[in-house]
N, C-alpha and C positions, 0 to 999 in steps of 0.2 A: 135115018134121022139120028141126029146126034145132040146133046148140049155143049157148050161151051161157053166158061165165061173165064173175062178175065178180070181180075183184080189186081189190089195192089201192089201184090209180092207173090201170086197164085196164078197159073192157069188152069184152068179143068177142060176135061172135055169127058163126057160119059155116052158110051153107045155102045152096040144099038139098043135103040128105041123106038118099039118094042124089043123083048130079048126074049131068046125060046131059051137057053142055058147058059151061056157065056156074055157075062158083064164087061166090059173094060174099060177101064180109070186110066186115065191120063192127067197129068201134072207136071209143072215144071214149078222149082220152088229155087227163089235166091238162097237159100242157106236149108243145110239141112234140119228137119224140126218132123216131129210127129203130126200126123193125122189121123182123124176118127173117121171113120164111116157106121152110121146108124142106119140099121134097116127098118122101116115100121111098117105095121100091116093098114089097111084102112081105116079099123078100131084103135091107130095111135098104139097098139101092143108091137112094143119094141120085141124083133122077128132074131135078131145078129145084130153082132158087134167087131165092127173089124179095126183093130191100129196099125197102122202101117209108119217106120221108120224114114222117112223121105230122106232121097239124099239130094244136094246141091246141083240142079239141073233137071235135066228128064227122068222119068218114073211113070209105069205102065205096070199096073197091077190086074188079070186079069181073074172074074170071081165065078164060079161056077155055082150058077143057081137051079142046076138040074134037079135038087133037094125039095124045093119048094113050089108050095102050090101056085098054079097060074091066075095071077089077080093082080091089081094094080096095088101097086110099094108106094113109097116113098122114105128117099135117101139123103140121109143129111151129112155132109161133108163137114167136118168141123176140126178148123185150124188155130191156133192159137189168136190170131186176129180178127177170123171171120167165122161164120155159119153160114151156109148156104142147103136149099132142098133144092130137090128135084123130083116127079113123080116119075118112074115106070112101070110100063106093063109088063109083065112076064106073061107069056102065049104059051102053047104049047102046039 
């Protein structure tokens, strides 16, 4: 199982979903521009903090959460136009 949405100037797609170590981000952006990824734990306590520099077209950023405990996340993507969440679960 995967997300994906698409917006204005943004594609996402995040999977899989669940995830036992390995996250991966997916993006395609018309121009290049930063993005955030927040990670929070279910108490809302921000977990990580990731930016990533996007460059114009495809981008595939893969995150290795074999650090962190297995519970449901949730990750907020935030682009200079949007904010968007998503919940996962990390299993183990």
């Amino acid at each position: 199982m995967y997300f994906t949405k698409n917006l204005k100037n943004i594609h996402v797609k995040l999977y899989p979903n669940p995830v036992s170590e390995l996250l991966t981000l997916e993006f395609e952006l018309d121009q290049a521009q930063t993005l955030y990824l927040l990670m929070y734990n279910m108490l809302t306590q921000e977990v990580k903090d990731f930016e990533f520099e996007g460059k114009a077209g495809k981008n595939q950023i893969v995150f290795d959460l074999s650090a962190y405990a297995a519970q449901s996340y949730f990750l907020r993507i935030q682009h200079p136009q949007i904010s968007l969440s998503k919940q996962i679960m990390l299993v183990r």
